[in-house]
N, C-alpha and C positions, 0 to 999 in steps of 0.2 A: 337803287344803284350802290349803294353804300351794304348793301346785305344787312342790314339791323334791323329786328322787328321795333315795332311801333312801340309795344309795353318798354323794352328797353330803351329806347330811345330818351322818354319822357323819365323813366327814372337817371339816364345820365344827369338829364334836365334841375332835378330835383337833387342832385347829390350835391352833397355839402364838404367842405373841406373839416378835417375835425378844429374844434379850437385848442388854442395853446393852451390857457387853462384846461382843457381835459388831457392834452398831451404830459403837459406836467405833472397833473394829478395821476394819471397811469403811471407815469414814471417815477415818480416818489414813492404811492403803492409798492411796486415793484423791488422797488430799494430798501423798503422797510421788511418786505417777506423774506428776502432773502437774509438782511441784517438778522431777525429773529428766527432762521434755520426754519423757517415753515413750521413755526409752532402758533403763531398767533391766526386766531380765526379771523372772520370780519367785522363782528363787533368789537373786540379789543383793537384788531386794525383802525376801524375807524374813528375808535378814540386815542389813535395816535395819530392820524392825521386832522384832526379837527384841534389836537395840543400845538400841531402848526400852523394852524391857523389855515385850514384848507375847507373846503364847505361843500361835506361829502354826508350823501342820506347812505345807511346802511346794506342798503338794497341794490344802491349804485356799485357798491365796494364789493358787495357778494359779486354782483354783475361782471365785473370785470376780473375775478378774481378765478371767476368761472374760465372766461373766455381766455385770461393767460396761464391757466393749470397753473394756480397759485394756493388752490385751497389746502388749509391743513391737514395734518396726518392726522390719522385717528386708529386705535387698537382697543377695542375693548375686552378685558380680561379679568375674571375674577377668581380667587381664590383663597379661601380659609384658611387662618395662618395663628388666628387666636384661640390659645386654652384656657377654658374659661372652669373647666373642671376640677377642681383640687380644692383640699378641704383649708386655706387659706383665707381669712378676713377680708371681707369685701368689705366696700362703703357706700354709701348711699350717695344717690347723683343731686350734688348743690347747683347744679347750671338748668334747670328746667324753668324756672321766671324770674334769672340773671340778666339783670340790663347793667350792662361795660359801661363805663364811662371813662376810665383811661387805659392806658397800661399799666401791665404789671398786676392785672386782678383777676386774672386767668391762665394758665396755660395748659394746653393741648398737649395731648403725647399718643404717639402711636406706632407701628413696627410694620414694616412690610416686607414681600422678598423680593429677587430679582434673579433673574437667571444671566448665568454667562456661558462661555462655550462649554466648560468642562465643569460645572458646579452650581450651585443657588447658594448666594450670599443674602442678607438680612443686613435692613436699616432701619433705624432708629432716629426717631425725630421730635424737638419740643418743639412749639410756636406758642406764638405768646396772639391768644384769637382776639385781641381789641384791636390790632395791626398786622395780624396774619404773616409777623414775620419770624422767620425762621430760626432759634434764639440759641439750639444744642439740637446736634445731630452724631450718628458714628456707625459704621460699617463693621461687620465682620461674620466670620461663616456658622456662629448658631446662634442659636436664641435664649441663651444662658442670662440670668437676668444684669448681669454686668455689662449688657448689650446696653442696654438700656438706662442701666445705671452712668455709663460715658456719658451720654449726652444730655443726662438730667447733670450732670455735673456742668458741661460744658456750658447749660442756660444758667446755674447759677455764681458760675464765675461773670459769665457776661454780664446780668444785670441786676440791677435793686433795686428793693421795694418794700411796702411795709410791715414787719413782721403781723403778722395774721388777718392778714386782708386777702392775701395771696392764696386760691386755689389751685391744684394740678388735676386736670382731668382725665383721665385715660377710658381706657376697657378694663374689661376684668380680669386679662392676660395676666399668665404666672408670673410675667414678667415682673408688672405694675404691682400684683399682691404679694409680694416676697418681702419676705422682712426687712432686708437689707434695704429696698427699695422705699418702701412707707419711712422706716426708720430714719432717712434721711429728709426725708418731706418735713417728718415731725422735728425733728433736728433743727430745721430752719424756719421752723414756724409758721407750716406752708396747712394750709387744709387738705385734705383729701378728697375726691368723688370721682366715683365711676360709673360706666353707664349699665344701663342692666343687658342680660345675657341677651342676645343674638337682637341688639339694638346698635348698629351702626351709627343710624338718622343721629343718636344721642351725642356724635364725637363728631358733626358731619364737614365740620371746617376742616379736622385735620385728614380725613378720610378727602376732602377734596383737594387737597396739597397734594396728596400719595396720588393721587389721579392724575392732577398737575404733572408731576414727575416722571409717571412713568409714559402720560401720551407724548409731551415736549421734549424728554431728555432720551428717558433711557431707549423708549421702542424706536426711535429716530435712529440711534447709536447701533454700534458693534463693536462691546468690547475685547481687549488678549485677557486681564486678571484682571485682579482685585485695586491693585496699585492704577490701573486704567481706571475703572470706574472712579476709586477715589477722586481723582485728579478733576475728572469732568462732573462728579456731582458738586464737588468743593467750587467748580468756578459755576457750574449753573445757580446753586442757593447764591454762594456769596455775590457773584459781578452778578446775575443776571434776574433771578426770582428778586432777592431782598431790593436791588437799587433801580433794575429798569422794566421789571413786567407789569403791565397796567391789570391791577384788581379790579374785577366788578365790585365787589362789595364795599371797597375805599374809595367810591365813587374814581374810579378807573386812573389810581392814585398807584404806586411804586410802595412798598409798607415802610422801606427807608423814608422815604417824604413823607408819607403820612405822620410815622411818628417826630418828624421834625417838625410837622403843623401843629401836634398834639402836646407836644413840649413847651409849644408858644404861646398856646391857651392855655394852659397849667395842668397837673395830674390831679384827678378826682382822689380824695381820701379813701375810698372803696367802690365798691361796685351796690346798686339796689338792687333788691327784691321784689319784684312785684306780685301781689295776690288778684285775680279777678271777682271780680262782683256781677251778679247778673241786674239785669235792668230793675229788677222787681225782688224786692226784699220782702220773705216771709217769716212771719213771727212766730214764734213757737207753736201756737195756738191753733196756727192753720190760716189765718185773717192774714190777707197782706197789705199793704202800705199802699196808700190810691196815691197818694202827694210826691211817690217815686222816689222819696228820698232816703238815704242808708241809714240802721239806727249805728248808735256811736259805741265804737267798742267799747266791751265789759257790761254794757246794758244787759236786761236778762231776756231782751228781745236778738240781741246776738247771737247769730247763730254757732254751731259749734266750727261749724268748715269753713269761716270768713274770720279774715285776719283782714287790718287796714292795708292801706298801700303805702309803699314807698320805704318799708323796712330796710337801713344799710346795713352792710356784713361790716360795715369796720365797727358800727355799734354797737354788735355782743362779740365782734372776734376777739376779743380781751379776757369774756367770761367764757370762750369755748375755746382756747387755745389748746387747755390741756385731755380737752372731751376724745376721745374715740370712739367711731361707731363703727362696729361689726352687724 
């Protein structure tokens, strides 16, 4: 009489009113996607609803995130922007068994481009990689090493640290090798390293900032010039990377907070080095160690490719301040 089939029926039956907590928790979702311009995916979402205290599994947040067309933008684009070719002074890469312990005992440098309607402009950017925060950056339309040179200035007006503790790492771009540029590292008493030719992976914190920027900011955007873009990269870094984007790497931390946590705990005098040891120590001889244990450096059972662990750069940056390596 009622014209409803039976299967329907028993689902009215079965149908549930939603709950308030899930109504709220949609709707703060919600409120935070559009707050963060559709740059935050679901796992960084989710650990900003769990910072208010909401009791959301990751999968739920995809879920729903699916079903309100909430999900992030994404543009994947690549392109070679580094010369690595010119008969300029390279340096050897000091960050391959670097354990950070504070800041200020690293920083990252990198260049990237950016296209607008009528031109491709280039930026430049330092981060300091113990807090992945954003420390000297600068804009303009080529890649003359004074690009570059801006925003290595703009990091060392920002901050201090201890003369020769402090490395800068880059690539091997004409930028980074140019005299002008090293010269001012050495000036300050900074070390030098860069990665080797067509190794990215070697820089890949500030390679993932450049990623950062251009899925969240710029492919989002549409700028008229140069003075446009300034305007919105200055408030993305400053208001919006540095003080309110959750890092995965700073345990889903803001780098502003982080280094106010890191300030509280004290700054480490340098950064360590670590060397590995394999499980099984072989002695010159060929015979190896059954007792599994390492013999002591300088022994003549020492091998020649095993250094101890735990060597700090603040240790010999004292005797290698004035070293250059080409």
């Amino acid at each position: 009489m009622a014209e409803v089939s039976r299967s329907g029926f028993y689902r009215y039956l079965q149908h549930e009113q939603p709950k308030e907590e899930d109504l709220l928790l949609r709707e703060r979702l919600q409120q935070l996607a559009v707050a963060h311009g559709r740059k935050c995916g679901y796992r960084r979402l989710t650990a900003l609803l769990r910072r208010e205290g909401y009791l959301a599994n990751k999968k739920r947040v995809l879920r729903l995130m699916q079903e309100d067309n909430l999900l992030s933008l994404r543009k994947a684009r690549y392109v070679l922007t580094t010369d690595s070719h010119h008969d300029l002074p390279v340096y050897p890469n000091l960050t391959r068994r670097l354990t950070l312990t504070g800041l200020n005992q690293l920083w990252i440098a990198d260049i990237t481009y950016i296209r607008l309607r009528s031109e491709f402009v280039f930026l430049a950017v330092v981060l300091d990689a113990h807090s992945r925060r954003v420390i000297g950056w600068e804009l303009g339309r080529n890649l003359h090493a004074e690009l570059a040179l801006k925003a290595l200035r703009m990091a060392l007006q920002e901050r201090t640290w201890q003369p020769g503790v402090l490395i800068h790492h880059s690539d091997r771009g004409v930028q980074y090798a140019s005299r002008e540029y090293t010269s001012l590292l050495v000036e300050h008493e900074t070390r030098v390293s860069m990665s080797r030719r067509g190794s990215p992976y070697e820089n890949a914190s500030c390679e993932s900032f450049m990623k950062t920027l251009k899925h969240e900011e710029i492919y989002a955007n549409d700028y008229c010039d140069l003075d446009h873009l300034r305007a919105n990269i200055e408030d993305f870094v400053e208001r919006y990377y540095n003080r309110c984007r959750l890092h995965s790497a700073l345990g889903y931390r803001p780098p502003e907070e982080f280094e106010q946590a890191a300030a509280l705990d004290g700054i480490s005098a340098g950064a360590t080095m670590s060397f590995f040891r394999h499980e099984e120590i072989y002695r010159s001889d060929g015979r190896s160690l059954t007792d599994g244990k390492p013999t002591e450096a300088g022994s003549p059972d020492h091998r020649f490719d095993e250094s101890p662990a735990g060597y700090s750069l603040a240790g010999w940056a004292a005797s290698s301040r004035s070293t250059r390596f080409f």
